[in-house]
TIRO-67603 format. One line per field, with one value per residue: x, y, z of N, C-alpha, C in turn. Coordinates in steps of 0.2 Angstrom, whole numbers, plus 5000, padded with zeros to 4 digits. Each point is the difference from the previous one (the first is absolute). Example, Ala and Ser with C-alpha at 12.3 -4.5 7.8 and 13.67 -1.06 7.14 Angstrom:
BEGIN
n.east 5066, 4998
n.north 4972, 5005
n.up 5039, 4996
ca.east 4996, 5004
ca.north 5006, 5006
ca.up 5000, 5001
c.east 5004, 4996
c.north 5006, 5005
c.up 5000, 5003
END
This chain:
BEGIN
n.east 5318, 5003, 5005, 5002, 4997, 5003, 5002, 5001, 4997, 4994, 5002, 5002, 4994, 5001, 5002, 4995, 4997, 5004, 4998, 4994, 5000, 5002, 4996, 4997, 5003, 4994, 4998, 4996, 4997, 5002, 4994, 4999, 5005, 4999, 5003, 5000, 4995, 4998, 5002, 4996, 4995, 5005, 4998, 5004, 4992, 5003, 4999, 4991, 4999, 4996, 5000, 4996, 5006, 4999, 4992, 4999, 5006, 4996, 4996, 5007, 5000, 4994, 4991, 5004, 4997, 5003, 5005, 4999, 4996, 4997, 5000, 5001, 4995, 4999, 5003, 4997, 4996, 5002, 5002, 4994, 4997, 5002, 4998, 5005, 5006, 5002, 5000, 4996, 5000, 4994, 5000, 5000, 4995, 4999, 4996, 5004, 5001, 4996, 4995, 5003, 5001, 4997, 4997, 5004, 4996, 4993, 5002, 5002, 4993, 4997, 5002, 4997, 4991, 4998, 5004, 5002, 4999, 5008, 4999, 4998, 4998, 4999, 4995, 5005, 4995, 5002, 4996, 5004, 5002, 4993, 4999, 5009, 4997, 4995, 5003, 5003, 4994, 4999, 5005, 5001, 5004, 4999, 5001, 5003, 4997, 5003, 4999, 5005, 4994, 4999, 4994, 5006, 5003, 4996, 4999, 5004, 4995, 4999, 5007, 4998, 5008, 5002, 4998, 4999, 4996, 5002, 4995, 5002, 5009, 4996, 4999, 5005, 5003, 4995, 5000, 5005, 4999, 4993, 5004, 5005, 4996, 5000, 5007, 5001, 5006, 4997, 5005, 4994, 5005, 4997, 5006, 5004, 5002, 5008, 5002, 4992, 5001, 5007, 4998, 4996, 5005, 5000, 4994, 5001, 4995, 4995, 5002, 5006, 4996, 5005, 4992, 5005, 5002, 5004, 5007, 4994, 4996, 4995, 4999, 5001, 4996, 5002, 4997, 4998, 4996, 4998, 5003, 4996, 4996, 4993, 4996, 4993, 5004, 5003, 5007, 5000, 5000, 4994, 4996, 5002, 5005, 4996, 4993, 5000, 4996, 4997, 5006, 4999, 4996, 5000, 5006, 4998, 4994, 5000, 5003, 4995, 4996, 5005, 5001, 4993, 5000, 5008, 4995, 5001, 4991, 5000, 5004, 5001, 5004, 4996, 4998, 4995, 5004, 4998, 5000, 5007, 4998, 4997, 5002, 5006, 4996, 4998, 5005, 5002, 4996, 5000
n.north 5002, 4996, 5002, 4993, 4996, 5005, 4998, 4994, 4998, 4999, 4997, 5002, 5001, 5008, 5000, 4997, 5005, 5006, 4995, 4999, 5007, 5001, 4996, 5003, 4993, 4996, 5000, 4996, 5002, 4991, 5004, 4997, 5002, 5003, 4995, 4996, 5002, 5000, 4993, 4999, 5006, 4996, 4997, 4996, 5000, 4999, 4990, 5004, 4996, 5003, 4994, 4994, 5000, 5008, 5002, 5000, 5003, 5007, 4997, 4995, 5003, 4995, 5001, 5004, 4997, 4998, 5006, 5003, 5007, 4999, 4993, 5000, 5005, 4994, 4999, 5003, 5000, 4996, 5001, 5001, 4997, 4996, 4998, 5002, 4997, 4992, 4999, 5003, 4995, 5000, 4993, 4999, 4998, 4991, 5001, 5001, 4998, 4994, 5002, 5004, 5008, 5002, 4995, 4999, 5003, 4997, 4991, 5002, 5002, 4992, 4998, 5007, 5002, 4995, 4999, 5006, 4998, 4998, 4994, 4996, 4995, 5001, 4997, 5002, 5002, 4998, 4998, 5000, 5003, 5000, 4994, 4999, 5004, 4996, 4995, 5000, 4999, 4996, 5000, 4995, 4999, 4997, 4996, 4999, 4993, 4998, 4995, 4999, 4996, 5001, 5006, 4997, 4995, 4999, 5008, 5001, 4995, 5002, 4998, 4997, 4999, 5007, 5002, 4992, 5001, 5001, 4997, 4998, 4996, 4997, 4996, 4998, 5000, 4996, 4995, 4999, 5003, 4996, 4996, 5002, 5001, 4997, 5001, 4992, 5000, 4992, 4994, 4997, 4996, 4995, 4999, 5004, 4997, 5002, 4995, 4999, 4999, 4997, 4994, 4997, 4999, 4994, 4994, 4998, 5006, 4995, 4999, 4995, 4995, 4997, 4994, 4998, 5004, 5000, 5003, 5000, 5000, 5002, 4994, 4996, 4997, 5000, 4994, 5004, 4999, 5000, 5005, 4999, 4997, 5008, 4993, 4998, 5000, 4995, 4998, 5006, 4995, 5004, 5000, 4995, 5003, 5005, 4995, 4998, 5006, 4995, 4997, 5006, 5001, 4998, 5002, 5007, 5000, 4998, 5005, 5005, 4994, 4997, 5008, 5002, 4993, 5001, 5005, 5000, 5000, 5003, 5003, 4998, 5001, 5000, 4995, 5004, 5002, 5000, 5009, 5000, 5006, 5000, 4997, 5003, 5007, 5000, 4995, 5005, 5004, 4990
n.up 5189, 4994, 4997, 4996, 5009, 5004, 4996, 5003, 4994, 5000, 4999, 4995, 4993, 4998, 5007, 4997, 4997, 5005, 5003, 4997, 4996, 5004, 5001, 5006, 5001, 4998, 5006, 4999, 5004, 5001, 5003, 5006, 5001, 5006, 5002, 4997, 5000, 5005, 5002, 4995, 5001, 5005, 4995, 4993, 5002, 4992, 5000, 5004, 4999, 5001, 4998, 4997, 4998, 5003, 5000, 4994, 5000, 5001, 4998, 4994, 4997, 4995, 5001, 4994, 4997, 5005, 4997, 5006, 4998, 5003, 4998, 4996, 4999, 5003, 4996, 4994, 5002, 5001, 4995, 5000, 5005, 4999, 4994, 4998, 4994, 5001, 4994, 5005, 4998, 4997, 4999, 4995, 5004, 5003, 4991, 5000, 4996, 5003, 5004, 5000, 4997, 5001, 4998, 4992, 4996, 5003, 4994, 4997, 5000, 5000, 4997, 4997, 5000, 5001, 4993, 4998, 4997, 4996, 4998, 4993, 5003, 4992, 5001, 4993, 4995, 4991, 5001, 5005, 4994, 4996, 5005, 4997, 4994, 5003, 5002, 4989, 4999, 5004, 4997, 4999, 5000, 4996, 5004, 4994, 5000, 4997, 4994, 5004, 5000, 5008, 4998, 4995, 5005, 5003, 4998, 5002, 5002, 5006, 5005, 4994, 4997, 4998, 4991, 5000, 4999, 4995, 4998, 5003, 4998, 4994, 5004, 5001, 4993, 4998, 5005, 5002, 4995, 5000, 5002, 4995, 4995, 5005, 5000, 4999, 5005, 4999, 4998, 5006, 4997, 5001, 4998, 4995, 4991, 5002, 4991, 5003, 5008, 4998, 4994, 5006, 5003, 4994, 4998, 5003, 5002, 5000, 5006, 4999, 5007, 5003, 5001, 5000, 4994, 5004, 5001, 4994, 5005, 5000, 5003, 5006, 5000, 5004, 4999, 5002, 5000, 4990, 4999, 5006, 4996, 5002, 5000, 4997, 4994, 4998, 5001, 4994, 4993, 4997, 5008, 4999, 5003, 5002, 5002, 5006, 5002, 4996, 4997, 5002, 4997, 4993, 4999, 4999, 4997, 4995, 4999, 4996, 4996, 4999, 5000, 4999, 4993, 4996, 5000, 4994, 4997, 5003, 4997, 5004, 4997, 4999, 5002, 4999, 5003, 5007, 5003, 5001, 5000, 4995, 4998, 5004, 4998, 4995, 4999, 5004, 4995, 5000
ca.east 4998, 5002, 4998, 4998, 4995, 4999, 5002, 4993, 4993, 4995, 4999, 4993, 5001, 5003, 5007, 5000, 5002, 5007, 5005, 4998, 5004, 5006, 5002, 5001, 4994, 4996, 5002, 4994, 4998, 4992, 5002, 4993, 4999, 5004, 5007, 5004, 5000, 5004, 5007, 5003, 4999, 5007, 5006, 4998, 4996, 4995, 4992, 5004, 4994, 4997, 4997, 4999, 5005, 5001, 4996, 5005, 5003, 5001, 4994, 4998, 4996, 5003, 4996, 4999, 4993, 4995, 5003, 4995, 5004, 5002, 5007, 5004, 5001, 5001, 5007, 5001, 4999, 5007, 5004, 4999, 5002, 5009, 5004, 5002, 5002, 4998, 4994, 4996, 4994, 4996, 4997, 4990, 5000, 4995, 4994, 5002, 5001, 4999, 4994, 4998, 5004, 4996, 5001, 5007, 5002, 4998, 5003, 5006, 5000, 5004, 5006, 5004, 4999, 5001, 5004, 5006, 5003, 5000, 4998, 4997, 5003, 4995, 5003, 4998, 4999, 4997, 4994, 5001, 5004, 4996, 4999, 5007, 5000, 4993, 5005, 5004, 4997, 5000, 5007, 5003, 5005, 5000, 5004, 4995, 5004, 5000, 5001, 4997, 4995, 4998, 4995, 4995, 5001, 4997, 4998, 5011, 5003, 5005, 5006, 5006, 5002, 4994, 5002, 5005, 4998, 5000, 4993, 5000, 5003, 4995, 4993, 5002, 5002, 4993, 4996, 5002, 5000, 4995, 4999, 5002, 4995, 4994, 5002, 5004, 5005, 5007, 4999, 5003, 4999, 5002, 5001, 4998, 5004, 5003, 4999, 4993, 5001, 5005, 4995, 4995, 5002, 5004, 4994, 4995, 5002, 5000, 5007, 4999, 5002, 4997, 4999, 5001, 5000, 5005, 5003, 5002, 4994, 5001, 5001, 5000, 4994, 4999, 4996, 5006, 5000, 5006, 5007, 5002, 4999, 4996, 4993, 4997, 5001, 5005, 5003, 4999, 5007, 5003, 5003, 5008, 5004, 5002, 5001, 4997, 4996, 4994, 5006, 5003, 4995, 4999, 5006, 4998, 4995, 5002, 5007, 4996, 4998, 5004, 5004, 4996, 4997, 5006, 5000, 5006, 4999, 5005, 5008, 5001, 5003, 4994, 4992, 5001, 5001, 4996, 5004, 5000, 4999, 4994, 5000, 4997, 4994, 4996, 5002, 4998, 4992, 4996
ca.north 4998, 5004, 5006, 4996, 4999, 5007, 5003, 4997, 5004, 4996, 4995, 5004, 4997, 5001, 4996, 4991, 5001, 5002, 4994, 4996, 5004, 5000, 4990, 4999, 4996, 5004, 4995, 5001, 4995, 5001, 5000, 5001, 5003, 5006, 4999, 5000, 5008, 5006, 4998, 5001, 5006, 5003, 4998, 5005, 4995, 5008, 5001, 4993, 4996, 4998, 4994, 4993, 4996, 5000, 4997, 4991, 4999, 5000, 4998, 4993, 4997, 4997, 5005, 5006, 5001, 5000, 5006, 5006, 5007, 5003, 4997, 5002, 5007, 4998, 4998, 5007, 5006, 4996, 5002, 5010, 5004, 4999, 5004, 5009, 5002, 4995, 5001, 4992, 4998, 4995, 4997, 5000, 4993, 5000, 5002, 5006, 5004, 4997, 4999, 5007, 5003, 5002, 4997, 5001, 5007, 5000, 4996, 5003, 5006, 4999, 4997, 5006, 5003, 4995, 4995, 5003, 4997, 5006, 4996, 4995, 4995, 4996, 4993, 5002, 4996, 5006, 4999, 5005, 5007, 5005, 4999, 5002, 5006, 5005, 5001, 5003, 5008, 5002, 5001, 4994, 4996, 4992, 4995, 4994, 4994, 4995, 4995, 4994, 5007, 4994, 4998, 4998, 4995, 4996, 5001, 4999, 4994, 5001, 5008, 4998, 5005, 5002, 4999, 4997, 5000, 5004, 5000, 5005, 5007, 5005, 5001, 5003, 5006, 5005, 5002, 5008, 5006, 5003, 5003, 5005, 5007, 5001, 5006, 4998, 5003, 4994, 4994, 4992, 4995, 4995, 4993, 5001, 4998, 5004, 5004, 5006, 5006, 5005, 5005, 5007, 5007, 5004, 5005, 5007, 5003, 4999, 4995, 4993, 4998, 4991, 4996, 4991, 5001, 5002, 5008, 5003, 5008, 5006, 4999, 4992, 4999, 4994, 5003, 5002, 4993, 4998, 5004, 4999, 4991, 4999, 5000, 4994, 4997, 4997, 5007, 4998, 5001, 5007, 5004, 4999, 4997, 5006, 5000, 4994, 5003, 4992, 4997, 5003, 5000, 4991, 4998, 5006, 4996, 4993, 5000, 5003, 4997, 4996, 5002, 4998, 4994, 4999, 5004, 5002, 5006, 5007, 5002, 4998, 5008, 5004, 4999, 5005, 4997, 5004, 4999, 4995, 5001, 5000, 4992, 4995, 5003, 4995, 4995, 5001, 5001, 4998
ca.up 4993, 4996, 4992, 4994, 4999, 4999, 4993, 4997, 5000, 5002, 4993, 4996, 4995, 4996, 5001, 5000, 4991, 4999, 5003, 4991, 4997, 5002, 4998, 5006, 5003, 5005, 5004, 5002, 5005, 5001, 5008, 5003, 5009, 5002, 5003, 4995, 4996, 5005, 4996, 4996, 4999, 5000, 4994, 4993, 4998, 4997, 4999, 5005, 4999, 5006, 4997, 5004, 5004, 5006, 5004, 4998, 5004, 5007, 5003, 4999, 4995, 4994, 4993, 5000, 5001, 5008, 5006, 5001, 5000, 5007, 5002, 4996, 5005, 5007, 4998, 4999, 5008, 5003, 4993, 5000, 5008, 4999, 4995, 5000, 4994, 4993, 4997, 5002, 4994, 5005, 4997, 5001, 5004, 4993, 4999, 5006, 4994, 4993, 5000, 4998, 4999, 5008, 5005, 4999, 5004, 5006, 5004, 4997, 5004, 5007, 4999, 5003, 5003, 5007, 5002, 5000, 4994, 4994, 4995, 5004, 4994, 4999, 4998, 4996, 4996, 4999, 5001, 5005, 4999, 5005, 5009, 5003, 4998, 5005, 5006, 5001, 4999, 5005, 5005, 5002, 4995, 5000, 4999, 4997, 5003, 4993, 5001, 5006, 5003, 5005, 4998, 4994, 5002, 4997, 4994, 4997, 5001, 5003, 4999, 4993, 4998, 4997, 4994, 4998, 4992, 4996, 5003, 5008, 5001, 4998, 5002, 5009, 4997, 4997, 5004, 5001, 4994, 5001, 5007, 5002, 4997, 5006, 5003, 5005, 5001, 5001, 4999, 5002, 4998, 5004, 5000, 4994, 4999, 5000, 4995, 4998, 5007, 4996, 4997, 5001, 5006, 4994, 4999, 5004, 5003, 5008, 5003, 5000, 5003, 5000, 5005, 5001, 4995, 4998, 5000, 4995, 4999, 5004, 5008, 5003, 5007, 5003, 5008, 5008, 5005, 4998, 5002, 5008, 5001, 5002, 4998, 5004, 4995, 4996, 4997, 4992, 4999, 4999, 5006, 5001, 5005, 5002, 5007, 5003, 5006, 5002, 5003, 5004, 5005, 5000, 5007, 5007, 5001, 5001, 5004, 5008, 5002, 5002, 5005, 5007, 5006, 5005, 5007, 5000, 4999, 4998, 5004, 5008, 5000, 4994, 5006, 5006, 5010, 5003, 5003, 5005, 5007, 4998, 4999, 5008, 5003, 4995, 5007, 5006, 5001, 4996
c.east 5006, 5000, 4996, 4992, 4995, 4995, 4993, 4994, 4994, 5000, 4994, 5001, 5004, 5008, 5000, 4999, 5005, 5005, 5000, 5004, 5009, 5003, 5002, 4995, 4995, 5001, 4992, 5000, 4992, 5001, 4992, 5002, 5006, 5007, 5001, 4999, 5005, 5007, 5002, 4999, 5008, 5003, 4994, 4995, 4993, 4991, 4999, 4991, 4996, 4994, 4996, 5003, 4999, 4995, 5001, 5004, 4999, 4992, 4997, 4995, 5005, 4999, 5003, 4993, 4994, 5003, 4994, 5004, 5001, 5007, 5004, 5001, 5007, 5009, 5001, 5002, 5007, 5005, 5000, 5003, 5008, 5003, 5000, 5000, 4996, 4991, 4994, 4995, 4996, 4994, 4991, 4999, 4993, 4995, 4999, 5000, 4998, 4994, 4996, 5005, 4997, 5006, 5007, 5005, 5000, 5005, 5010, 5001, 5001, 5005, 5007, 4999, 5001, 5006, 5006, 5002, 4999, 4998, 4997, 5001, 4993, 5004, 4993, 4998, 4995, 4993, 4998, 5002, 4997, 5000, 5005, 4999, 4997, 5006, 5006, 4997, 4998, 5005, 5002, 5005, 5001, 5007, 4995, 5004, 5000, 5004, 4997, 4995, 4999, 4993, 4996, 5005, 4996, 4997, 5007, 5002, 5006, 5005, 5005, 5002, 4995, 5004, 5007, 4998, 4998, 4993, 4999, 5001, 4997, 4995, 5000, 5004, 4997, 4995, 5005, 5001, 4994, 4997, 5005, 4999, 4994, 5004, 5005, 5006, 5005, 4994, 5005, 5002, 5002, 4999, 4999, 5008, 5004, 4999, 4995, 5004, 5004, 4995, 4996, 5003, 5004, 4996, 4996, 5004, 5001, 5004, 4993, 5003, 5002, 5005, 5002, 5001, 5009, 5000, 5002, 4994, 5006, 5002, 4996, 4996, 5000, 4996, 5006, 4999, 5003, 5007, 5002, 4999, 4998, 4994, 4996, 5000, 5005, 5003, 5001, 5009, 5005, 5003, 5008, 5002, 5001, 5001, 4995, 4998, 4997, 5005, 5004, 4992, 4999, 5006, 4998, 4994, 5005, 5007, 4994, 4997, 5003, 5004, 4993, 5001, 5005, 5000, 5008, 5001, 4992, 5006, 4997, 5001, 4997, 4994, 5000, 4996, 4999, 5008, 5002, 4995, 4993, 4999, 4997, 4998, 4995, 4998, 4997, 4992, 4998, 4998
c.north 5003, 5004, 4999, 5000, 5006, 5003, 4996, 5001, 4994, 4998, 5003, 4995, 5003, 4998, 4993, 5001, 5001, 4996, 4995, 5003, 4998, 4993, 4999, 4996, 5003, 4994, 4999, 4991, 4998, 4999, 5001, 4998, 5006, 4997, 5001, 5007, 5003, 5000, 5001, 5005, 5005, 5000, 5004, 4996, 5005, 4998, 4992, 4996, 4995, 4995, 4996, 4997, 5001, 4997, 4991, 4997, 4999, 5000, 4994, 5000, 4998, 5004, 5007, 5005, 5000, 5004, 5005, 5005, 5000, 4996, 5005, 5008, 4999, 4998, 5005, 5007, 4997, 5002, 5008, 5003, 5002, 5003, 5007, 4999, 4997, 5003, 4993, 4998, 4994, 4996, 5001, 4994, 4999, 5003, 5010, 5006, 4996, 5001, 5008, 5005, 5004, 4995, 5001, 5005, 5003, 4998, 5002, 5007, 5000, 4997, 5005, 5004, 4996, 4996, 5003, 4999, 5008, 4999, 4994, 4994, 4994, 4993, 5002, 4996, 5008, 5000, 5005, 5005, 5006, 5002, 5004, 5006, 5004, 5001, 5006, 5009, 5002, 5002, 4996, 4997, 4993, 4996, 4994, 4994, 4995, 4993, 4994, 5006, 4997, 5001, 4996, 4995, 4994, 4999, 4999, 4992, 5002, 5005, 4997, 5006, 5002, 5002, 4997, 4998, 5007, 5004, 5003, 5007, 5008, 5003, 5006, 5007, 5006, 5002, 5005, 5004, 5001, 5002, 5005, 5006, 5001, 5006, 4996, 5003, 4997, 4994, 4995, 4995, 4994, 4992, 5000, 4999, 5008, 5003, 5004, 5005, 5005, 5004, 5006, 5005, 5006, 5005, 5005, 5005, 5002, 4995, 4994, 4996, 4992, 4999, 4993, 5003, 5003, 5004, 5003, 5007, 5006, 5001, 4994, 5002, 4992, 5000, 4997, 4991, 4994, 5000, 4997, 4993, 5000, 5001, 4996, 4997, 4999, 5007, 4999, 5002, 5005, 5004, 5001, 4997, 5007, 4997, 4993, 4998, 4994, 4998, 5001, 5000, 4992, 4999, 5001, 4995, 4992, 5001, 5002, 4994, 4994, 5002, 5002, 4995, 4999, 5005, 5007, 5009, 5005, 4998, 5001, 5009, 5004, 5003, 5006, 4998, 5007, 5001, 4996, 5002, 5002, 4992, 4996, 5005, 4995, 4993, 5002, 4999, 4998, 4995
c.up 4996, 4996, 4999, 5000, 5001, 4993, 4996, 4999, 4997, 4990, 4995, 4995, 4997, 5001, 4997, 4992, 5000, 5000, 4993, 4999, 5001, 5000, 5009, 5002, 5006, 5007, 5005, 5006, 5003, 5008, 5003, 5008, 5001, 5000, 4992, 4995, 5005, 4998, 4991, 4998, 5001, 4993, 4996, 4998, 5000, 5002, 5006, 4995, 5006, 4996, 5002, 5004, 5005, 5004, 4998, 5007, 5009, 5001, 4998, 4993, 4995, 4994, 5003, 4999, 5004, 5003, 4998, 4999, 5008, 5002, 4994, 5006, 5005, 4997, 4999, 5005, 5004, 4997, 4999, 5005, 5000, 4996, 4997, 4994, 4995, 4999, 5001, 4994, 5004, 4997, 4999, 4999, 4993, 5004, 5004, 4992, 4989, 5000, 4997, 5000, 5008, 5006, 5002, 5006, 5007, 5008, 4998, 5007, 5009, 5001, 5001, 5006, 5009, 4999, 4999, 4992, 4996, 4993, 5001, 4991, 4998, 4996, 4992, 4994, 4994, 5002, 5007, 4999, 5002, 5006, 5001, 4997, 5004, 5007, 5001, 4999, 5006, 5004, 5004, 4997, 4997, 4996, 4997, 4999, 4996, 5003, 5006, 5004, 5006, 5000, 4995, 5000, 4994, 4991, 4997, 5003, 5004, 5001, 4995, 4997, 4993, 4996, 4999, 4991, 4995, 5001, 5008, 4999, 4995, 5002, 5008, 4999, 4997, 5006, 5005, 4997, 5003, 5008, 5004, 4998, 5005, 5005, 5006, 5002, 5001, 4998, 5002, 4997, 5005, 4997, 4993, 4998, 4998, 4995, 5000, 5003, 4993, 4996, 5001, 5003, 4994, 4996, 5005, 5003, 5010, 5003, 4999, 5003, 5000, 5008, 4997, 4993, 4995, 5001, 4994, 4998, 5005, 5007, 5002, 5006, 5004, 5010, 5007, 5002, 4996, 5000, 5005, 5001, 5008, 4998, 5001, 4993, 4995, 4997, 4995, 4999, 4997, 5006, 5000, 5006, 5004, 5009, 5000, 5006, 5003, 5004, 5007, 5008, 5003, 5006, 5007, 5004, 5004, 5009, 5009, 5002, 5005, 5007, 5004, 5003, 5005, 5005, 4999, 4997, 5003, 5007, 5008, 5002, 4996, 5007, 5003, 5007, 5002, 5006, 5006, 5009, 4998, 4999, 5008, 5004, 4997, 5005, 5005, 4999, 4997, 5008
END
């Protein structure tokens, strides 16, 4: 191991205001299996988000909605197990935290206590302020999540971008002032037009994040399966061009396929064979 990684130490909050303070982008990921944390946990990747996406992803679903806390646990615990530094944040699945400030609490509680998580992240509205206050008095820390919500889907006509009118962008700005006097320690934005992100990372004091949102807050989140153009869903155009994981498995698949039928793989000189005098004992007693 080296110095450097030596010298490392597990992600706090007070490093993620220090990093605000400083004008040091924060560099957050979303991630829901071991390979890829294990793997990115190596670099400077202050926050991992363990989300919908993932059970989304790897158990098929369409509704972010019909994920259980128990599947979420289950990305979760996969992401924990492995990771030493990044700061793990873990989604509250619905109804997991909107239904009561008790309940809030209880289920925030597993989510650290069974699922490793150091934080955890509400899909926020002022009307929940209390719930995320009862969590944060608890001693929990909460990331609150504006903009494209994957809960409120339906009540937001969808993942459209959000405050493209005067009118929005007031309305999304007000509602984070007010939800972040609940004791949050970060805000998500996703899919929110850059001018608010700049705004509010301006006004507040806590880091502000965007998702699909531009590089003008505090630090950029994006989910690993996007980044990697591996997923079980259309890769959004903010991901970029960093990698093309679908493409390369699409060849592999496609190239294993073709060289069974030709009979041409696995390699002749691969097989494992039995020795030669072990071979025609073999012979001999059948």
């Amino acid at each position: 191991m080296s110095t450097a990684a030596e010298k490392r130490r597990k992600v706090t909050i007070d490093q993620l205001r220090t990093m605000k303070q400083a004008k040091r982008p924060i560099v957050a990921l979303g991630v829901y299996e071991s390979v890829t944390a294990s793997i990115a946990d190596n670099y400077s990747v202050q926050i991992f988000m363990t989300g919908p996406s993932g059970p989304m992803s790897l158990f098929g679903y369409s509704n972010p909605a019909a994920i259980s806390m128990e599947e979420q646990l289950c990305t979760l615990r996969a992401v924990s197990r492995v990771t030493k530094f990044a700061l793990i944040n873990a989604h509250m699945p619905f109804l997991s935290f909107q239904t009561s400030a008790r309940d809030a609490v209880l289920n925030a509680g597993r989510l650290v206590a069974e699922g490793g998580a150091d934080t955890v992240k509400c899909d926020a509205t002022p009307a929940l302020s209390d719930n995320m206050r009862a969590i944060v008095d608890a001693g929990i820390p909460v990331i609150a999540h504006l903009g494209v919500q994957a809960l409120r889907r339906v009540e937001q006509s969808g993942y459209g971008l959000k405050c493209t009118t005067a009118e929005q962008a007031k309305r999304l700005i007000d509602d984070a002032h007010h939800i972040a006097r609940s004791g949050i320690f970060a805000l998500l934005l996703e899919h929110v037009c850059a001018d608010v992100v700049e705004l509010l990372a301006q006004q507040l004091e806590i880091p502000v994040l965007s998702l699909g949102s531009g590089g003008r807050g505090d630090g950029v989140c994006i989910v690993a399966g996007d980044l990697l153009n591996y997923s079980a869903f259309k890769r959004p155009a903010h991901a970029g061009q960093m990698a093309d994981l679908m493409s390369e498995i699409d060849k592999s698949l496609s190239s294993y396929a073709a060289e069974v039928r030709n009979s041409t793989y696995p390699a002749a000189e691969t097989a494992p064979t039995m020795a030669e005098d072990e071979y025609k004992t073999f012979l001999k007693s059948r």
